[in-house]
N, C-alpha and C positions, 0 to 999 in steps of 0.2 A: 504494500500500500504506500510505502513511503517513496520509491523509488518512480512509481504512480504519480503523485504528487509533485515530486520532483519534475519528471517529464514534464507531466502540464504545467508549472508554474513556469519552465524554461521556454516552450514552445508560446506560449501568452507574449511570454516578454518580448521575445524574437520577432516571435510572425505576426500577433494579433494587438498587442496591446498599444503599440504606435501609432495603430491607424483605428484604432477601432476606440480606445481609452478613454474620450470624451463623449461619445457614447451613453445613451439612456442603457437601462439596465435589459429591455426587450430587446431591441436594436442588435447590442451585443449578443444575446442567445441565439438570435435571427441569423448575422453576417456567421457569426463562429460554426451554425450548424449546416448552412449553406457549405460554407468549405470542406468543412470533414464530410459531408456528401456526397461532393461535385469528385474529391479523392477518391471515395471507396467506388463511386460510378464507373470512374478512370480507370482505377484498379479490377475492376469487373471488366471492364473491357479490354482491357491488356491480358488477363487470365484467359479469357473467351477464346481472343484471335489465340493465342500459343495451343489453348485445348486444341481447338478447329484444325488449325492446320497442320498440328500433330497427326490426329486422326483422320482429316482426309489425304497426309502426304503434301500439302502445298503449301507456297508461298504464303504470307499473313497480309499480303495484299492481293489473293488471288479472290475473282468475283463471289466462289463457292461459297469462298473461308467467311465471307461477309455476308453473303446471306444467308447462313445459318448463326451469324452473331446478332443482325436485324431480325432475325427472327425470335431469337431466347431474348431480348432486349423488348421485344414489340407484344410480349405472351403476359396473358392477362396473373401468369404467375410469378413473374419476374416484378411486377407492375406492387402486387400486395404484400411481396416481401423487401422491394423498396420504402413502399408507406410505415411498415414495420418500424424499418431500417431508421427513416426518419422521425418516428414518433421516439425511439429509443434516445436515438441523439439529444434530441431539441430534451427529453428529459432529464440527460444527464448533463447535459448544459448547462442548465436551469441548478440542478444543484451542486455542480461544480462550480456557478456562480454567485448562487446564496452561500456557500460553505466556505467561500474563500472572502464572501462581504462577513459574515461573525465571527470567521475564526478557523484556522486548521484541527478538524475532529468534536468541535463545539457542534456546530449541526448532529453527527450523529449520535453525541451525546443527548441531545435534546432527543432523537427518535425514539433511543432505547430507554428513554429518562430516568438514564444513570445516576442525577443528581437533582428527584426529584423529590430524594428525602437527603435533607443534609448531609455530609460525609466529609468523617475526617481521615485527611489523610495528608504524607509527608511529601513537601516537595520545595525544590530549588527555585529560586527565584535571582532574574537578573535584571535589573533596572539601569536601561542606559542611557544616554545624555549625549545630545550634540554639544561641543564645547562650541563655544562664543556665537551662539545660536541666535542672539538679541544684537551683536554686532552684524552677523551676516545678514539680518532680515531688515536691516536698517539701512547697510551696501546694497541690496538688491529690491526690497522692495517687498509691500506683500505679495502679492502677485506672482513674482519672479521665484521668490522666497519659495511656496507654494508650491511650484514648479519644481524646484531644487528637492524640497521636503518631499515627493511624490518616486521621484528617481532613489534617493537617497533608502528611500525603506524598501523601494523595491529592487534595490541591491542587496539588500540585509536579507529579505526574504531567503533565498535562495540557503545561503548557510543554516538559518534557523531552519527549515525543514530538513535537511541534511543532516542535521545532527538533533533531531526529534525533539526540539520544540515546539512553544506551542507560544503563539503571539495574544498573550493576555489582552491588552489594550493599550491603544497610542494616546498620549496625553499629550499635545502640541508636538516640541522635537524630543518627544521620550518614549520610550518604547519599553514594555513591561515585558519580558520573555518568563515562561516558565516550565518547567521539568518535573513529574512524576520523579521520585528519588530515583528506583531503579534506573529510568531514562537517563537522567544526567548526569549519575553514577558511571554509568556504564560507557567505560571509554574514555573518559571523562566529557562526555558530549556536553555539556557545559560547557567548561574552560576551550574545548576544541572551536566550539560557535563564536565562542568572542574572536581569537584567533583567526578564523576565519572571513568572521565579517569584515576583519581589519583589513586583511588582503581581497576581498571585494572591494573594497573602497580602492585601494591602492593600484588594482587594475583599471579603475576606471577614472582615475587622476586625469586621464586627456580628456574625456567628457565631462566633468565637471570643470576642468579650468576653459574649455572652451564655450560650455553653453552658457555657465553661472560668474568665471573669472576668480573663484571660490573653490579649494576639495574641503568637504566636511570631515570632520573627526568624530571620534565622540570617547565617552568614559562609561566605565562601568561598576555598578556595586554588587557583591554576591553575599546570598546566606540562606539557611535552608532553614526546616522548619514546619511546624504542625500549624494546617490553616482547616477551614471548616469550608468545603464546598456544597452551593446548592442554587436552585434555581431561586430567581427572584424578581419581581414585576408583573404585571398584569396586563395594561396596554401595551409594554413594552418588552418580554420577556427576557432574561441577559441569566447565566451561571456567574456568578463573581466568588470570590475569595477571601474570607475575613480571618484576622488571626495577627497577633504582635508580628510577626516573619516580614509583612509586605510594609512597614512601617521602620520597623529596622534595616530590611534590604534599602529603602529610601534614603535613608538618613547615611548609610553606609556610602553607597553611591555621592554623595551631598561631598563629603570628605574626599574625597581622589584629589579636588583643586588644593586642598590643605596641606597636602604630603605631593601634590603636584606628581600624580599618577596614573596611568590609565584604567587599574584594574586593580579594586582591592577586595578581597575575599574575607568572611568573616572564618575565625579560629574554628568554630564551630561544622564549616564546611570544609576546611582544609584537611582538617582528620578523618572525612571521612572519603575522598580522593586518592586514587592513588597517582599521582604524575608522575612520568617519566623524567629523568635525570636532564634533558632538556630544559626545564624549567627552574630555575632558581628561585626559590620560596623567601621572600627578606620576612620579616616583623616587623610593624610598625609599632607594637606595645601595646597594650591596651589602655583602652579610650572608653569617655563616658558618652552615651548618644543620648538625646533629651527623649526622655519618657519610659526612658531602661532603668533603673535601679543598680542592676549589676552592669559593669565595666565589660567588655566587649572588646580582645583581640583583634588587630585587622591586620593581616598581611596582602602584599602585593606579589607580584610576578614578574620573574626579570628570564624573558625567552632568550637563550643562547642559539 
């Protein structure tokens, strides 16, 4: 499923999302299932001629080989397994495109309503930060800003799926990533996604200094922790997440400019990671974060 995701969020960005992006939400279901149609039609008829002129021995531009392809093409059963074809599409469209407006796996969460009785459970949390975000949108503009902001996450994307997160919610230039413990345990897909997002960005240093005159940065805080998941809303229905964890992941994040860092991880997640000898682990000591009681370790990452 992941690798699923993957492809489509890649092929989106490539083929469809440039021209199609500004786009009403039908429009898009519309153009995107046209294509993948007009493909598998293509694909049907390049299957046909090779069948054909296999079995009749000739050329695939021979008159035969063509009229027995106009004729499985022109047959009232060819005709209702396209209708099929296309009702399938346009419906997977459809939630390909509601499941990537709420969220990666939040849709099907809502199907199965996994979280339609509270539940607690452990998980990672990353809260990251465009640095000098209030400078750059002041150089460029809202508008422009905007523009910049729209490229900029959907750079990000890409990594966060690849290493099984799940994009909580954007709050202006901030972005809330989160990890089921096993998930971002494992491999450390966590600390791997920040890594990675960095050199997303870094690949694309010539489209941002070209479109914007700007490449964005950003910071990150980590710390894990027991939150209480469950649905909530009525007009509006949303899964959110309550618990000390995303309030100290916050505050953690808040501190990176203080120790002038890119990435500082709480004591608390660091023991329970296992990184590779790549990674040099500093201390920064422990710190008091406002509304903690108890003092809180926070170390950083220095990548060799």
């Amino acid at each position: 499923m992941k690798i699923l995701q993957m492809i489509y969020l890649r092929h989106c960005r490539l083929y469809i999302k440039e021209d199609f992006g500004f786009l009403i939400f039908v429009r898009k279901i519309v153009y995107k299932s046209i294509i993948y149609l007009v493909i598998i039609i293509l694909f049907l008829i390049l299957t046909s001629l090779i069948s054909n002129a296999a079995q009749l021995r000739k050329g695939i531009f021979d008159k035969d080989v063509w009229r027995n392809v106009l004729e499985f093409f022109s047959a009232a059963a060819f005709w209702s397994v396209g209708v099929y074809m296309a009702a399938i599409i346009v419906v997977s469209q459809f939630y390909a495109e509601v499941s990537e407006s709420v969220g990666q796996g939040v849709l099907n969460n809502f199907f199965i309503g996994k979280y339609h009785t509270p539940t607690e459970e452990e998980r990672i949390y990353m809260f990251l930060d465009m640095k000098s975000s209030t400078t750059i949108a002041e150089k460029l503009g809202h508008v422009k800003y905007f523009g910049m902001l729209r490229e900029y996450y959907a750079d990000l994307s890409e990594p966060i799926v690849r290493y099984s997160g799940e994009i909580y919610q954007y709050v202006g230039d901030e972005v809330v990533v989160t990890w089921k413990l096993k998930n971002g345990l494992r491999d450390n897909n966590c600390i791997e996604c920040f890594y990675a997002m960095k050199q997303s960005l870094i690949s694309n240093v010539a489209k941002y200094s070209e479109a914007f005159g700007v490449v964005p940065s950003f910071k990150a805080g980590f710390h894990s922790g027991a939150v209480t998941t469950g649905e909530i809303g009525v007009i509006k229905r949303d899964i959110i997440f309550t618990g000390d964890v995303l309030n100290t992941t916050a505050r953690i994040q808040s501190l990176c400019n203080t120790y002038d860092v890119d990435i500082l991880i709480s004591g608390e997640l660091i023991k329970k990671l296992s990184l590779p000898a790549r990674y040099q682990i500093k201390s920064l000591g422990d710190n008091e974060l406002k509304g903690r009681n108890e003092k809180i370790e926070l170390l950083t990452l220095l990548s060799s």
